[in-house]
N, C-alpha and C positions, 0 to 999 in steps of 0.2 A: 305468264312467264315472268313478267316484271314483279310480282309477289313472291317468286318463288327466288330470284334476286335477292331480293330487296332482303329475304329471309336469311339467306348466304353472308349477305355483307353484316346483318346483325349478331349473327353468331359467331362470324370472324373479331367482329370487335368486343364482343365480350370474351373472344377466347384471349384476345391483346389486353384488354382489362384484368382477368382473373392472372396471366402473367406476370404483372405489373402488382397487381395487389400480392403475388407471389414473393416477388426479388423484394416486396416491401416489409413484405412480415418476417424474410428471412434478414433482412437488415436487423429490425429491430429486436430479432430473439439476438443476433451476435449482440448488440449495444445492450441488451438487457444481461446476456452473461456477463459480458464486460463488467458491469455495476453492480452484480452481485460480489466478482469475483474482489473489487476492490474495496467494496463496502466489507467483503470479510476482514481483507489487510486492514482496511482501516480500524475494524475493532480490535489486530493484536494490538498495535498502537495503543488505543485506548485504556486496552487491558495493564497495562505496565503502571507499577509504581513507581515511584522516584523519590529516595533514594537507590540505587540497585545495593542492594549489601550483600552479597557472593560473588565467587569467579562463576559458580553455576548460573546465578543469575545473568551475566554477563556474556556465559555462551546461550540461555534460551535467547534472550533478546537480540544476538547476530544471528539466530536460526528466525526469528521471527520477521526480520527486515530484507522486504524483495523489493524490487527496482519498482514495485508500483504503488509501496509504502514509504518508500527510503525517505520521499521531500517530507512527509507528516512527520517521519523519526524526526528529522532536522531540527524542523520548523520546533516541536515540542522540545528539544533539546536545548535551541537557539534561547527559546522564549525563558527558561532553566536557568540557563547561566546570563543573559542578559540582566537578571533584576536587580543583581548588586554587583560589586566587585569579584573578581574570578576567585579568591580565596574564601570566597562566604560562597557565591553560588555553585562553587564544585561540590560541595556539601550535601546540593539538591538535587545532584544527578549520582553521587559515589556515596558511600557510606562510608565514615571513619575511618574503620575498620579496609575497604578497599582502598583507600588512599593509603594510609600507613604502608600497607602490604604491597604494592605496586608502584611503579613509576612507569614513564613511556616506554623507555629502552632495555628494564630490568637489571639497570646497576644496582649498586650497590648490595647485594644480596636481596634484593625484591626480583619480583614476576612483572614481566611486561607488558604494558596494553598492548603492544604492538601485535602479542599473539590473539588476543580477538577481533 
């Protein structure tokens, strides 16, 4: 009788094991999508030149920035206009051609950032 026990409680614990290795493997397929899903975001990032020189350009890259890319937009944006003076490094993020055309508010007869 005690073997046949002893057999009960070994297959009770391996069914608590295989459990546990369950809740385990399903953890790490969520954290595995997770890091695919952000390693894509992080390649629209990547993908962007700088200057943007269109307003078309200007709406891909708000289609392109979701709340789990937005700190890398920043961050490469920050890094952009930080290397010189804001009048040289706007330069490095707008093209001529978008600064002329544009202002924040879209006075003066310009188009406004404000709508992207």
């Amino acid at each position: 009788m005690d073997a046949i026990e002893d057999l009960r409680n070994e297959v009770a614990q391996l069914q608590r094991s295989v459990e546990q290795l369950k809740d385990a493997v399903a953890a790490q397929t969520a954290y595995i999508k997770i890091l695919i899903k952000n390693t894509a975001d992080t390649t629209k990032v990547d993908e962007w030149e700088f200057p943007i020189k269109s307003p078309m350009e200007l709406l891909q890259m708000e289609g392109d920035i979701k709340t789990t890319n937005r700190g890398i937009f920043v961050q490469k944006l920050k890094k952009l206009l930080s290397e010189t003076c804001l009048s040289k490094s706007i330069k490095k993020v707008l093209s001529s051609d978008i600064i002329s055309t544009h202002n924040e508010d879209g006075v003066n007869g310009k188009d406004a950032l404000k709508a992207f």
